[in-house]
C-alpha positions as CSV (number, residue, x, y, z in Angstrom):
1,X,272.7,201.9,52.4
2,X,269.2,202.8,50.9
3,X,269.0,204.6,47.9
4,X,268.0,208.5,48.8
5,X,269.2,207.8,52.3
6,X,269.4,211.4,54.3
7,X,272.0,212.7,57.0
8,X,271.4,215.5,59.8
9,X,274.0,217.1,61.2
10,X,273.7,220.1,63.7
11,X,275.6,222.4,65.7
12,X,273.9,225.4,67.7
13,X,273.2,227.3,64.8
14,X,272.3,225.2,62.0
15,X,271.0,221.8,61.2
16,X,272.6,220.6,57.5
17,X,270.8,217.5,55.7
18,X,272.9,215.9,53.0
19,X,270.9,213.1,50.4
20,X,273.1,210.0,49.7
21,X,272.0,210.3,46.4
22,X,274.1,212.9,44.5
23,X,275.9,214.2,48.2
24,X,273.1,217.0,47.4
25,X,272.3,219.6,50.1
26,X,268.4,219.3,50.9
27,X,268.2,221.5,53.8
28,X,269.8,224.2,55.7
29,X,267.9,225.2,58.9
30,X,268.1,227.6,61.6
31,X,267.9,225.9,65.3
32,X,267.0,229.2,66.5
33,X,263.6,230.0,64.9
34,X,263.1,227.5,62.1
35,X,264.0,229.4,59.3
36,X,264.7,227.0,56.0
37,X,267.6,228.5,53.4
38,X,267.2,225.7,50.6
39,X,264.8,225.5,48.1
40,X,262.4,222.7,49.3
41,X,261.7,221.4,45.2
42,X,258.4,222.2,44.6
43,X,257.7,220.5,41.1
44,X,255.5,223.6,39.7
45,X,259.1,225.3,39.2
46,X,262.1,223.1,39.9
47,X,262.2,219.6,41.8
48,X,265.9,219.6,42.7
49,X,267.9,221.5,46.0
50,X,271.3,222.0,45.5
51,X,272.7,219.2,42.8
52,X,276.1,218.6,42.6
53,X,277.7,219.1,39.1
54,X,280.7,216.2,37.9
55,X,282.2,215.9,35.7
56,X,280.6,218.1,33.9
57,X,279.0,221.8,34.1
58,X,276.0,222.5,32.2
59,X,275.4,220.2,28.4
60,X,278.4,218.9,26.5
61,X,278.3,219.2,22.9
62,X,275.4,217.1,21.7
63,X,275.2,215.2,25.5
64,X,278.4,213.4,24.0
65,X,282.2,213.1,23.5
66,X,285.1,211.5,22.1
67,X,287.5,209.6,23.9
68,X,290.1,207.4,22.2
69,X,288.1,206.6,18.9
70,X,284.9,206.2,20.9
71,X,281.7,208.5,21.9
72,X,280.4,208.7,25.2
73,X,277.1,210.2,26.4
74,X,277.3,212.8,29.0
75,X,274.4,213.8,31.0
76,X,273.3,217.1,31.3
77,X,276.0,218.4,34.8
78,X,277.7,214.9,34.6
79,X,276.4,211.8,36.1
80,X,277.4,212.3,39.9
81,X,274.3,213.6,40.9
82,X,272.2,210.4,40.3
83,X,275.2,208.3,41.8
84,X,274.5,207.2,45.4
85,X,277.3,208.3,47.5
86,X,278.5,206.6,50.4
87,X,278.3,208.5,53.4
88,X,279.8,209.2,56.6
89,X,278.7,211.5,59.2
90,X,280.6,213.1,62.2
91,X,279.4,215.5,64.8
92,X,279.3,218.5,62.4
93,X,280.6,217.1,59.0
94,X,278.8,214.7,56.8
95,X,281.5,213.2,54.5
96,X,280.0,211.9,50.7
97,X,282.7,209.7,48.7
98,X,281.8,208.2,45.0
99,X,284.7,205.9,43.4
100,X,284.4,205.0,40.2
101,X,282.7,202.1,39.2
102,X,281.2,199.6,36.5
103,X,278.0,202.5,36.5
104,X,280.0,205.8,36.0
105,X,282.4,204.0,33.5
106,X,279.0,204.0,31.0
107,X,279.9,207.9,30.8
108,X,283.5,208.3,32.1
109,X,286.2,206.0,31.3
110,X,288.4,207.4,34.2
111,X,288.7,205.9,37.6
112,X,288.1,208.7,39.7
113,X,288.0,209.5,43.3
114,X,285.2,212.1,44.3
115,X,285.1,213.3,47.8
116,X,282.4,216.1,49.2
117,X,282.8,217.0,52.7
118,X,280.7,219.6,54.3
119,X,281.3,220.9,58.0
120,X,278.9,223.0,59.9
121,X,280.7,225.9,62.2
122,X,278.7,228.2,63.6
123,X,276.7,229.6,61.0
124,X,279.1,228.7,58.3
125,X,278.8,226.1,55.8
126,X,281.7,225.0,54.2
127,X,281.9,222.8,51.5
128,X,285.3,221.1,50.3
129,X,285.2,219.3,46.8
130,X,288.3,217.0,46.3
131,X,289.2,215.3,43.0
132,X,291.7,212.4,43.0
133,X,292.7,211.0,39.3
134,X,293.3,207.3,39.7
135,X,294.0,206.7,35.9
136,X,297.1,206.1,34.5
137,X,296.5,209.1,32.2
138,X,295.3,212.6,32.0
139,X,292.0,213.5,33.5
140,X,289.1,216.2,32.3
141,X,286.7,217.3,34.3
142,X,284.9,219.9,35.8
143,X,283.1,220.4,38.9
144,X,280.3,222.5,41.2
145,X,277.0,223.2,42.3
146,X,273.8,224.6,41.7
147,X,272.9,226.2,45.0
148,X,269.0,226.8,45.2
149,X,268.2,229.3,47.7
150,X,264.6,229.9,49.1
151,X,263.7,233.7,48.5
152,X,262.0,235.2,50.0
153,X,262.8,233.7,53.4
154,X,259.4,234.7,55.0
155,X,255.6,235.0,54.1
156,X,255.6,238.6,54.5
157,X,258.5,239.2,52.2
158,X,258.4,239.8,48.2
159,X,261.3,238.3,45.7
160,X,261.6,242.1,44.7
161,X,262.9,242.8,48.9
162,X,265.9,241.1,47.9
163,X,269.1,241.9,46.0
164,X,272.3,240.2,44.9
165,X,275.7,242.2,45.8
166,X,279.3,241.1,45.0
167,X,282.3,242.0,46.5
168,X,284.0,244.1,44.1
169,X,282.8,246.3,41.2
170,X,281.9,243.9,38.2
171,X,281.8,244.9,34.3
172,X,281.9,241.7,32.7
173,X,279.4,240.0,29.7
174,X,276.4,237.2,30.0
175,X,276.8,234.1,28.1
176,X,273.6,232.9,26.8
177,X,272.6,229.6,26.1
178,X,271.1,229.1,22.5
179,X,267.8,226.7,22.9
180,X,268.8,226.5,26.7
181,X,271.7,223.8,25.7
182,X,274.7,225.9,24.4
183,X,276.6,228.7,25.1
184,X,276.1,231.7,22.3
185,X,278.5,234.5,22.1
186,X,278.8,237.3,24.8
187,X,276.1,239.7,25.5
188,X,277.1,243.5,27.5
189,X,275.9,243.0,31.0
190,X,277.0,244.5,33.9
191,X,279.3,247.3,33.8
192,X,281.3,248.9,36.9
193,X,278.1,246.8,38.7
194,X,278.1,246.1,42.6
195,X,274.7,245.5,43.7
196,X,271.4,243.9,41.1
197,X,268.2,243.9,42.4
198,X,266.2,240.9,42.3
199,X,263.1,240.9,39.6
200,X,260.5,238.5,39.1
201,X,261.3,238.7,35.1
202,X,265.4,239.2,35.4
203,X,266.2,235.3,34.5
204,X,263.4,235.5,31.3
205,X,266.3,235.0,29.0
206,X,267.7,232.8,30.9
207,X,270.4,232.0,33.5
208,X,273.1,234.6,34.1
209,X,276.2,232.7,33.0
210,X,279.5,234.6,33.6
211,X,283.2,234.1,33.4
212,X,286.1,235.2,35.1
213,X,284.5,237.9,37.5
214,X,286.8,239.9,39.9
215,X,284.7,238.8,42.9
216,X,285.1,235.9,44.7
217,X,282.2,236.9,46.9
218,X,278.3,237.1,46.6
219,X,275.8,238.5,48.7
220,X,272.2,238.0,48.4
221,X,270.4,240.3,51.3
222,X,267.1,242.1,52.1
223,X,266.5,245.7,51.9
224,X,264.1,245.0,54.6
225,X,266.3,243.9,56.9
226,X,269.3,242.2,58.1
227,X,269.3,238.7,56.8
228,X,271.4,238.1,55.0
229,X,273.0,234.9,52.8
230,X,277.2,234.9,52.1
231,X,278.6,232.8,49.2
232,X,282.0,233.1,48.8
233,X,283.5,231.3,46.4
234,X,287.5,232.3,46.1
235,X,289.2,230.0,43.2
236,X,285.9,229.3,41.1
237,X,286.5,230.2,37.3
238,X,282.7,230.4,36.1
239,X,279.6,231.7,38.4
240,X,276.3,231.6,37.4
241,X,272.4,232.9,38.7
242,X,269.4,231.1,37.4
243,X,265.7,231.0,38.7
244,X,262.7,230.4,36.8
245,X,260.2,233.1,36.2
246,X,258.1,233.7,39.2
247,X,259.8,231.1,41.2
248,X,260.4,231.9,45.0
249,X,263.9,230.7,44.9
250,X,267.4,232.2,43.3
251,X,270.7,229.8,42.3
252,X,273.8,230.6,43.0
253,X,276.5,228.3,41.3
254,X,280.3,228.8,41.5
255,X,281.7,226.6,39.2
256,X,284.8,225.2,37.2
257,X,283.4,224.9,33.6
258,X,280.5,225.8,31.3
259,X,278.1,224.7,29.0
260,X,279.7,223.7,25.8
261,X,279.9,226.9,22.7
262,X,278.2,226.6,19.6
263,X,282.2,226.4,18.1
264,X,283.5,223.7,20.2
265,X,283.7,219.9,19.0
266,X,283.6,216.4,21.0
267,X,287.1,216.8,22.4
268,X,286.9,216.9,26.2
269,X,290.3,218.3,26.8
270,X,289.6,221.1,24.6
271,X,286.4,221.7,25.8
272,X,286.1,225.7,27.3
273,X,286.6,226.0,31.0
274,X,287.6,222.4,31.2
275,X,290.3,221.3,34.1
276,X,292.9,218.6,33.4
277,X,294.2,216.4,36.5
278,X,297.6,213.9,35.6
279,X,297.5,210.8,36.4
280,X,298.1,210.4,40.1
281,X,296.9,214.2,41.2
282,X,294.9,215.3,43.4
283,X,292.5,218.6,43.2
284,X,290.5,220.9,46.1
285,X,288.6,223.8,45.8
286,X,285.8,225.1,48.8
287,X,283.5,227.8,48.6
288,X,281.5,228.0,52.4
289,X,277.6,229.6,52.9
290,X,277.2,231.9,55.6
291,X,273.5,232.4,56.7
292,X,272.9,236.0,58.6
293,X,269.6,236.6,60.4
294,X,268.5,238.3,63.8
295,X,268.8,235.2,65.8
296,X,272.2,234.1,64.6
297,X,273.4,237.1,65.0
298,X,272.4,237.4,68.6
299,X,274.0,233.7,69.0
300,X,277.0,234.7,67.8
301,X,277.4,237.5,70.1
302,X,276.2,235.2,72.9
303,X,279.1,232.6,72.0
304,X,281.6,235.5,72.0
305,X,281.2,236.5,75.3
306,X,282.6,233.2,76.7
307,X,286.7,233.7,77.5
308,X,288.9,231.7,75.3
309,X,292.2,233.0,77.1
310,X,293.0,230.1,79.2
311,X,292.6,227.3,76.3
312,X,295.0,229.2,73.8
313,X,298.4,227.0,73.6
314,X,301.0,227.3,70.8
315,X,300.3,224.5,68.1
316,X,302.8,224.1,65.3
317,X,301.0,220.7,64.0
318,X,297.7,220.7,61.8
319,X,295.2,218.9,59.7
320,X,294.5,219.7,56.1
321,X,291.7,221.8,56.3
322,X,290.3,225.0,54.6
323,X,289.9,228.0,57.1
324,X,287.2,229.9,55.5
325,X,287.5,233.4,54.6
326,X,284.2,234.6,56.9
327,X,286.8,233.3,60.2
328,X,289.8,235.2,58.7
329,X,287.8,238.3,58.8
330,X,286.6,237.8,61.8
331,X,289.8,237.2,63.4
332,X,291.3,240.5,61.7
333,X,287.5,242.0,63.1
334,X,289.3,240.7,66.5
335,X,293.1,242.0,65.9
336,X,292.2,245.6,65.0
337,X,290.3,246.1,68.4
338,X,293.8,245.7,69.7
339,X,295.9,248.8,71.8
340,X,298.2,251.1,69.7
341,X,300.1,254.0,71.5
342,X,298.0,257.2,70.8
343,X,295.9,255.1,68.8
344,X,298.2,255.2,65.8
345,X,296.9,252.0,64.3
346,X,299.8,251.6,62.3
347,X,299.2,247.9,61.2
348,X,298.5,246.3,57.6
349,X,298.0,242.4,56.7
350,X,299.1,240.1,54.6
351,X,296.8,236.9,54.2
352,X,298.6,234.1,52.9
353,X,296.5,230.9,51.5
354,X,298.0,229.3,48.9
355,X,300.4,225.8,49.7
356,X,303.2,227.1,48.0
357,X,303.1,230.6,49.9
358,X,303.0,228.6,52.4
359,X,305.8,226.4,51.7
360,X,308.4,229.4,50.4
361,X,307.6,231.3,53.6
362,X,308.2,227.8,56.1
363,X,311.7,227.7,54.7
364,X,312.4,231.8,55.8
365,X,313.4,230.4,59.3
366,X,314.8,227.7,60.9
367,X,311.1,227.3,63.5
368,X,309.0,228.7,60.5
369,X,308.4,224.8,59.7
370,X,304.3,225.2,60.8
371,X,303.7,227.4,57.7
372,X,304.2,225.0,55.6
373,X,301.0,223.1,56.7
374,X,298.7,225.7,58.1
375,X,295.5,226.7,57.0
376,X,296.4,230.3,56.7
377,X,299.4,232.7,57.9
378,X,298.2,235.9,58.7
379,X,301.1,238.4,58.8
380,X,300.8,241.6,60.7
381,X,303.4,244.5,59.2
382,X,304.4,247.9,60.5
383,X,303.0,250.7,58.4
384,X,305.5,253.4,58.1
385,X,303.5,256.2,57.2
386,X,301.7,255.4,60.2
387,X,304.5,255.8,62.8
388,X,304.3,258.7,65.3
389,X,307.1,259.7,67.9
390,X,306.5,261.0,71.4
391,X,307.4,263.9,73.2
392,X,310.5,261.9,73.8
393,X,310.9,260.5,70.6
394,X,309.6,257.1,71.1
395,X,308.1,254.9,68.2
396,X,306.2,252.3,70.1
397,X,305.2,250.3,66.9
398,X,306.8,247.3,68.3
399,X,304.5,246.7,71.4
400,X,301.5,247.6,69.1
401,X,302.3,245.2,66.8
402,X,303.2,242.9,69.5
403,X,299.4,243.3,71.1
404,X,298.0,242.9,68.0
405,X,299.7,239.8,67.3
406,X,298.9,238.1,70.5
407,X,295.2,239.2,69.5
408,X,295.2,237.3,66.6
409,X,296.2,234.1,68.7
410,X,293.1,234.6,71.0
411,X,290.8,235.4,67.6
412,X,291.6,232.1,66.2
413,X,291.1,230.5,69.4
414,X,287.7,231.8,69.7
415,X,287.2,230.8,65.8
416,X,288.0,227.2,66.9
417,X,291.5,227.3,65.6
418,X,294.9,227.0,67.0
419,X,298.2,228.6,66.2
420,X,301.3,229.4,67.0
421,X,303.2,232.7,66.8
422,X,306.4,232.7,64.4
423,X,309.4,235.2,65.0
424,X,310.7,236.8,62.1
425,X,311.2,241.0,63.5
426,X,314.0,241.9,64.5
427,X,316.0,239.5,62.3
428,X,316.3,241.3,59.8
429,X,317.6,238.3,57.4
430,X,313.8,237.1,58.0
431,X,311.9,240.2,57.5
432,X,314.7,240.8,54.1
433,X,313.2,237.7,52.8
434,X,309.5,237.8,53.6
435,X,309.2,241.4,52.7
436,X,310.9,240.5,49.2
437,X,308.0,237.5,48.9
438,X,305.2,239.4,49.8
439,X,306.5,242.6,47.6
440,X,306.1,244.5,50.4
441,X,308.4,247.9,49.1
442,X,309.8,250.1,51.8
443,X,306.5,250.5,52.9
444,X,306.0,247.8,55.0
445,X,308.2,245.4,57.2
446,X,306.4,242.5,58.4
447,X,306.9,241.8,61.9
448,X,305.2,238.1,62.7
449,X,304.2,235.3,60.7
450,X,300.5,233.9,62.6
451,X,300.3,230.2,61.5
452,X,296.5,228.9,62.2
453,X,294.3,226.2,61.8
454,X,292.9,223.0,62.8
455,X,295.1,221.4,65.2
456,X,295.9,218.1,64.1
457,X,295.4,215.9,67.5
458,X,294.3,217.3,71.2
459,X,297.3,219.4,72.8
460,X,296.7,219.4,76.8
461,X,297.1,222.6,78.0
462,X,299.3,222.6,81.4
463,X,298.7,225.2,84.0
464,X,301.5,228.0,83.7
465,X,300.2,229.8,86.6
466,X,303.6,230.8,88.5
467,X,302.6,232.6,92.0
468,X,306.2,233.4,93.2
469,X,306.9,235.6,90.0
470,X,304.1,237.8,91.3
471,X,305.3,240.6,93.5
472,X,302.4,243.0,95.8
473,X,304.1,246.1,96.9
């Protein structure tokens, strides 16, 4: 492999190029009209794209640390992206491994397995980070990336169109750094704050360094129009925005880990925001890009209208692999366009990542055993103060949330997922124990457990059609 080789993958909405050297993203394109999302470098502001950040987030104290009686240099974001990855590429994923070696050992006496995979679906990119600590001891680390963004998007655009919006209300400080190296003490920032709009002086001071924020989600749009770019980073501990003055881009970078404080020492397990992996461990964490404009948009809706009804099949085996939370919300998008009886609606959800959710809920039922290693169970759950009776008297909850269900199968099928239905209502041992799990109250009773995600192997589907149990009269 040569040094700064670059890999293009593409699917029908996007075309993703990865750099060998430092698995960094260099580009993001439309394949509908062109449109670039990374920042290209231009050396008048900032020469880099999208640099990973291992093991380390921002300066340590000094550039250096103590390990065992002797001092290390760290590089400013670690050493990983300057390391030439080796590469592997698949139809839509481009796979960047970096194993420790006699180079990173100059910095990081830890043998260390670093994996970055991104996959492109639809106009989603996801990227999965996996850490695998091959010592025989204790591990710290931290990891993410510095996301440069090209804004404005178009030549008849102004940075000033644009705006950053998070998912949920935020009133949290800014962290500063002191001579752009450490981290000072807290500054007021935002309070009860949704939506910033972008200003050519807003990053004078300096990035916008944060911990510990409510949202898990970032938005930066256009007042202009729809286009819009989706970060969502669920599981991050630090997010930060940076650009310089009068630069047409804006970072984004969800991270584990910060800058070192002007208190801290040369210890790296004490360092602030610091992650420790045992011996042996392994650690993930994703965050995915979604990129809205006018064309995708209208590609999307294109790709829907084709039927996905005949290649759904129950699948109760899977890979390990993230489902984003853009697909789960579209598939819910899918499930509430479902019948109810007098439109009564009278559903709520449960979304359940987590591996051990996952796990406690597989053991809830003797043929719950798929939970276990799904991507995500979505559970749908009557709504009490929802029900309404008939004329006659009739709740009819059970169909609705029966449709609904069956809904949800079809959604994840059109999401390029699989799944399989899980019976919990009407045994009521089942919905006793999931309802006591999820903390449900009195309010709710869940009535199915929807296990999806990425089948693990091809399942042939086999042709159910039965014409002697249909019946013209």
């Amino acid at each position: 492999m040569t040094e700064g080789t670059e890999y293009t993958v593409s699917n029908g909405f996007l075309s993703l190029t990865v750099a060998s050297r430092g698995a960094e993203v260099v580009s993001l394109q439309s394949r509908e009209d062109g449109t670039e999302f990374i920042w290209q470098g231009d050396p008048r502001y900032w020469e880099e794209h999208s640099p990973l950040l291992f093991p380390a987030v921002g300066d340590w104290k000094d550039n250096r640390y103590l390990y065992r009686d002797r001092e290390y240099e760290m590089p400013l974001h670690g050493f990983a992206r300057n390391q030439i990855f080796d590469v592997r590429r698949n139809e839509n994923q481009i796979i960047c491994t970096l194993a420790a070696g006699e180079e990173t050992r100059k910095y990081y006496p830890f043998d260390f397995l670093l994996k970055i995979v991104y996959t492109l679906d639809k106009n989603v990119l996801l990227t999965e980070q996996y850490v695998h600590n091959r010592s025989e001891g204790p591990m710290p680390y931290s990891i993410g990336e510095h996301i440069g963004f090209r804004v404005p998007l178009t030549a008849d655009e102004s940075y000033e169109d644009y705006y950053i919006e998070f998912d949920k209300p935020e009133t949290a400080p800014r962290y500063p750094l002191i001579d752009g190296r450490e981290i000072g003490p807290p500054v007021p920032w935002l309070k009860e704050t949704r939506r910033v709009n972008l200003t050519r002086d807003m990053f004078e001071e300096g990035a916008w360094n944060f911990e510990g924020l409510v949202s898990e989600r970032a938005v930066v749009g256009n007042t202009r129009n729809s286009s819009r770019i989706i970060l969502d980073y669920p599981g991050f501990s630090h997010f930060s925005l940076w650009s310089r003055p009068d630069a047409p881009y804006l970072c984004m970078e969800p991270c584990n880990g910060m800058a070192a404080g002007t208190e801290e020492g040369f210890d790296p397990y004490q360092k602030r925001g610091i992650r420790i992996l045992e011996a042996g461990q392994r650690d993930s964490i994703a965050y995915s890009v979604t990129v809205q404009t006018a064309s995708t948009d209208r590609k999307i809706r294109e790709t829907y209208q084709q039927s996905v009804i005949e290649k759904r099949t129950s699948v109760r085996k899977f890979i390990n692999r993230v489902v984003t939370r853009e697909k789960i919300l579209r598939i819910l998008r899918y499930a509430m366009t479902s019948p109810t009886a007098a439109n009564n609606r009278e559903w709520e959800f449960y979304i359940v990542t987590a591996p051990r959710d996952r796990e406690a809920i597989s053991k809830m039922s003797p043929y719950a055993g798929p939970a276990k290693e799904a991507g995500v169970l979505i559970i749908p759950c009557l709504n009490r103060e929802k029900v309404r009776l008939d004329k006659q008297g009739n709740s009819w909850w059970v169909e609705d949330l029966a449709a609904c269900s069956q809904t949800v199968l079809l959604g994840a099928k059109e999401e390029g997922l699989d799944g399989v239905w899980l019976g919990f209502y009407p045994d009521q041992e089942r919905v006793d124990a999931l309802s006591e799990y999820l903390q449900c109250g009195s309010r709710y009773v869940p009535f199915s457990v929807l296990a999806l995600g990425y089948a693990e192997g091809e399942r042939k589907k086999r042709d159910r059609f039965d014409p002697d149990s249909i019946h013209f009269i």
